[in-house]
N, C-alpha and C positions, 0 to 999 in steps of 0.2 A: 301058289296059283292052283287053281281048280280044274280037273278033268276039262267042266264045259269050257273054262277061259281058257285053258288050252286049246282044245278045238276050235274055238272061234276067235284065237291068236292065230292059228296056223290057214284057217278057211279067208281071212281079212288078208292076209302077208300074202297068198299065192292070187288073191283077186287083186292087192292093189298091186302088184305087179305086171299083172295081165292090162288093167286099165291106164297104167302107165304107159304103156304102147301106141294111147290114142287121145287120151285125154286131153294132155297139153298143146299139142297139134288140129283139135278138132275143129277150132272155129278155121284154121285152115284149107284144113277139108273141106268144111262145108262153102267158103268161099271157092274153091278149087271148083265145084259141082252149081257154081254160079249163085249164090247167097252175097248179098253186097254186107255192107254193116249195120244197117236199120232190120235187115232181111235175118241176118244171125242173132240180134238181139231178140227180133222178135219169136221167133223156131225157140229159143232158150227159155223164154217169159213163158211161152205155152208148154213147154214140158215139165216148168216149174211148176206152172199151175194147175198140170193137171196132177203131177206130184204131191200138191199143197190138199186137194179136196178126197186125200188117201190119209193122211195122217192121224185122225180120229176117228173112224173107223177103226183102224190099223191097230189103235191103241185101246180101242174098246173090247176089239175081235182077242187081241192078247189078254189080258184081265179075264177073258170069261173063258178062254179053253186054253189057256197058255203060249208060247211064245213059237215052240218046237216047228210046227206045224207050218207058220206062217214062215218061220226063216228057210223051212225046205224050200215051200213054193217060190219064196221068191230067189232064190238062187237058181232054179231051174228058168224062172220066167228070165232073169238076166240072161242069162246063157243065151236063152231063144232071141232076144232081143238085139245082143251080139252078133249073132248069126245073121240076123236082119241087116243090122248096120253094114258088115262086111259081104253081104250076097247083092246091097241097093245097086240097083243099074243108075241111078240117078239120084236127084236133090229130091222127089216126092216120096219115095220108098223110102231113103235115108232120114227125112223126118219121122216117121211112123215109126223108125226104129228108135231111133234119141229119144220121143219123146215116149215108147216102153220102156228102155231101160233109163229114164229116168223115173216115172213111174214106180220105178222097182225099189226107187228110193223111201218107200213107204217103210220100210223092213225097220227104218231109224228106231221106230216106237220098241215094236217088239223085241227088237236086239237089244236097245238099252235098259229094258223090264228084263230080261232074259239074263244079261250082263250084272246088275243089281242083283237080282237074286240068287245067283250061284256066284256069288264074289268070295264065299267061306269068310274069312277072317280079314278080308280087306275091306280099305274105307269104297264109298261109290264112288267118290273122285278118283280113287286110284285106279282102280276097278276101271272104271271108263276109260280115262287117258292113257291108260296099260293095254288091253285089248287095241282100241280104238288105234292108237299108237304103232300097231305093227300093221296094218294095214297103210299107214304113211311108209313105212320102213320099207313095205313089198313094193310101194309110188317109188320110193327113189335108188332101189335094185332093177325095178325094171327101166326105169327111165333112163337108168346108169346102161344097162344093155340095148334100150335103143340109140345111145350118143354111141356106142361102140358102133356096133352096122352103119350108121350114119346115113347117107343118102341108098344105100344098097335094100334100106327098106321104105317102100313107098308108105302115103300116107296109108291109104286103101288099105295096103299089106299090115298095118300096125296092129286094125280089127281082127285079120285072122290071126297072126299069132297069140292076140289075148285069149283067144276063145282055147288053146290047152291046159291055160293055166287056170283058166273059169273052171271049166271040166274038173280039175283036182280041188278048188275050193269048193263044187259044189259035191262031192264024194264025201269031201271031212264034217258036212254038216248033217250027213245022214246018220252022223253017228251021237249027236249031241243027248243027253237026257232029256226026259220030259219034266219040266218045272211046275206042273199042275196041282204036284202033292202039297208043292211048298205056297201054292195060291188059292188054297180050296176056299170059297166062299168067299170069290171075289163078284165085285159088283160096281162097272164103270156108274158113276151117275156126273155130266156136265154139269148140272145146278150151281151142285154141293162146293164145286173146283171155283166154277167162272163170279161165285159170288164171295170169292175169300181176296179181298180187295187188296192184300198184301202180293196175294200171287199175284194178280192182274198187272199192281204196279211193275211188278216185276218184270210181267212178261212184257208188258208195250217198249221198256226201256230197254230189251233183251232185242225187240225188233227193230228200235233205229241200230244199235248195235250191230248189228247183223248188217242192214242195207248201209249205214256208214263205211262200214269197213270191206264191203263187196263191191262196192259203186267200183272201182277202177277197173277191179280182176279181169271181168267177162272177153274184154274184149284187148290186153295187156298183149299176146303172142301178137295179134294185129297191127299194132301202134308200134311193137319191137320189130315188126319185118318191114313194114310200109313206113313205117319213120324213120328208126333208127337204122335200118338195114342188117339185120341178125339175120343169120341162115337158120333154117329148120332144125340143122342137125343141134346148133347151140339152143337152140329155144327147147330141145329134147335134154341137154345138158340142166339146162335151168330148172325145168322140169325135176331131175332130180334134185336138184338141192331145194327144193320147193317140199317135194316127200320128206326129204332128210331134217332138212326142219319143221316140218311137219311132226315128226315122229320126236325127234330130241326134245321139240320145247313141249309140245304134251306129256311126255314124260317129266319134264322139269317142272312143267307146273302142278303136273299128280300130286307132287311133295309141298305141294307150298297152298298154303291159307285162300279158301274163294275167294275172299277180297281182295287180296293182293294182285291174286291171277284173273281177275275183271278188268283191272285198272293196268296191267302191265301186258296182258295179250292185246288190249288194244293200241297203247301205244307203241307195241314193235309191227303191226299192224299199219298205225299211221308211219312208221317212216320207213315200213318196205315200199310203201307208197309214194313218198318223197323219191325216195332211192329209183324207181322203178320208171318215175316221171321227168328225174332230173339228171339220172345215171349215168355216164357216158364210159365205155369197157367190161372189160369179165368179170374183174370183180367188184363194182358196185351193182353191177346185173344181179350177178350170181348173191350177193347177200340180200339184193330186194327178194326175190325168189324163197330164198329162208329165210328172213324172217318173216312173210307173207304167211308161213307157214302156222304161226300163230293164230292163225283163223280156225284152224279144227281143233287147236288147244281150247278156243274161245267156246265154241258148241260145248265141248265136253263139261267146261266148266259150270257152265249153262244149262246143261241136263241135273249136273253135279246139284244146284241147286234149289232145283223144281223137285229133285227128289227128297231134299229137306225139308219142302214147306207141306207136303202133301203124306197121307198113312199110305202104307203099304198095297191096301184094296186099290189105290186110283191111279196107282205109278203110271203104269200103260198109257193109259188116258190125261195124263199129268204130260208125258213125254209127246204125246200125241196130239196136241195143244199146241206145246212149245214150239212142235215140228211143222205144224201149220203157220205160224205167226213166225216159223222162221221162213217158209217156203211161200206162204206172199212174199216177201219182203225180197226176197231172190229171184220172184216171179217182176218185182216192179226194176230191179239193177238193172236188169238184162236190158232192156227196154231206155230205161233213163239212162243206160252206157251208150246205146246204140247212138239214142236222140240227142246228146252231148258229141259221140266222136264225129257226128254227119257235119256239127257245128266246126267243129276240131275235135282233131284227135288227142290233143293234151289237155282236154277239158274237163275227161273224167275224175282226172287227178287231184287237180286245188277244190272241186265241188266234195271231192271222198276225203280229203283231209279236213274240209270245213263242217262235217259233219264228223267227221271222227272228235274233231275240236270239243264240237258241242256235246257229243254221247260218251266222253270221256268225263268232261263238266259234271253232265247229270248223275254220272256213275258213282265220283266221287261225291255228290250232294249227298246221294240218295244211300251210302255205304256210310256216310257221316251221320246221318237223321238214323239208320238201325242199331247203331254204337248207341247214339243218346240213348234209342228207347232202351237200349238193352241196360245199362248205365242206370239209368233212371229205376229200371225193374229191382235191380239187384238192392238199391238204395233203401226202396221201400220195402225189399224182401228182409 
């Protein structure tokens, strides 16, 4: 591993740790401060989206002066954003703040241009889901120390505790190299990208992917306390084992073939989904929660790939693309979560499986149809 992947192994592990204090309880909070479920979906749509119209930019602005610069800012911007969330007197102030430090989510492009090119001798898929990976691992240490305190830490209180641990992630990142030397004579161009009809395939099928397998998440701690009746403190339990597979199966899948890890992220996906809708005790809870986790396996995998179809000058903007079309698609869950659970709250479920169904379908089509060509290439080679 590489100086930068170390630091931005160590900068990921102490912020997901921090954001596990708040994350998995949030829609909570935000109900707590009078947000109903149409009301929370919709606060999520719009920080997605205003998320979603940063990502090409984001990935333009990395390609043309390197990565360094933008992962400062925006660790300094989360921090500030944090401080928001945890100072709001109310539900309007605290919007302002989620949808900054979701915003902050822009960082995806240039972290993963950054991640690629200082990977030294590892593959990008490892590279990804190996960084990417300890930042799920800091999710389910810290989420493991807020099930310890348990109720002795309010929701509110969860915001400030993140914010020491923001503090030391954003100190490790002032220290990263600058990757400018290794990008000289880069030059974003959209055209060049958005008319290469292999990647386009790719990417729309990468977008049901995405909103099949999120349709349930958003609003999931809600359905478990108001349905099923779980207490806060186990839904903070869950929470970690949500990190913890987070981090294990993206690790697991680093090692194993993109095609494989398309077609197998999503279906432990669809039956955390099962598990999480038809569950009843700790442990079928707790295993929806991990293998749920399978979702940031899935992005990684997903980056993993865009970085194949695309030369080295476009990566940023390659990433910054992908990140857009994944950040609609998590802009319309929230939304379509909401407008399902006002119907019922176990609605989300069988609608996210019956699209997982079909984006698994197509996956396998479409994994089938690049075997021929390739099959076919070799024949007449």
């Amino acid at each position: 591993m590489t100086r930068d992947l170390r630091i931005l192994s160590f900068a990921l592990l102490t912020w997901g740790i921090g954001e596990s204090f708040f994350i998995y309880t949030q829609t909570l909070y935000m109900a707590s401060l009078g947000a109903d479920a149409v009301g929370i979906g919709a606060i999520l749509a719009m920080a997605s989206f205003v998320l979603t119209l940063s990502h090409i930019p984001a990935g333009l602005l990395a390609d043309r002066i390197g990565s360094r610069g933008i992962i400062r800012f925006n660790w300094v911007l989360s921090l500030a954003a944090a401080a928001l969330m945890y100072l709001a007197p109310g539900l309007t102030v605290f919007t302002v703040g989620i949808v900054l430090y979701q915003f902050t989510g822009f960082v995806l492009s240039p972290l993963s241009a950054h991640i690629t090119t200082a990977r030294g001798k590892w593959t990008s898929v490892r590279a990804l889901t190996t960084v990417y990976a300890m930042f799920n691992l800091g999710g389910f240490i810290g989420s493991t120390l807020g099930w310890l305190v348990g109720e002795s830490m309010t929701l509110r209180g969860g915001y400030g505790a993140a914010m020491g641990f923001f503090a030391m992630s954003t100190l490790a990142v002032l220290f990263l190299s600058d990757q400018r030397v290794a990008m000289q004579g880069v030059s974003g161009d959209v055209a060049s990208l958005t008319g290469r009809k292999r990647l386009m395939r790719m990417l729309g099928l990468a977008a049901l992917m995405l909103f099949a397998t999120f349709l349930s998440w958003p609003l999931t701690a809600n359905f478990l306390q108001e349905v099923r009746g779980v207490q806060t403190g186990q839904i903070r339990l869950f929470g970690a084992f949500n990190s913890l597979g987070m981090a294990i199966l993206s690790l697991w899948f680093g090692g194993s073939e993109n095609r494989k890890g398309l077609l197998s992220s999503q279906l432990l996906v669809g039956i955390s989904t099962a598990l999480l809708w038809l569950g009843r005790g700790f442990i079928l809870l707790g295993a929806g929660y991990f293998l749920a986790g399978s979702f940031r396996a899935l992005r990684s995998i997903l980056a993993a790939w865009v970085e194949q179809l695309v030369s080295p000058r476009n990566q940023g903007l390659a990433f910054g693309i992908l990140e857009t079309l994944g950040g609609l698609t998590l802009t319309l869950a929230p939304i379509a979560a909401g407008a399902l659970y006002t119907l019922s709250p176990e609605l989300p479920y069988p609608v996210s499986l019956s699209l997982t169904a079909i984006s698994v379908w197509l996956t396998w089509s479409w994994l089938s149809g690049q075997n021929s060509s390739q099959e076919s290439q070799r024949r007449s080679a």
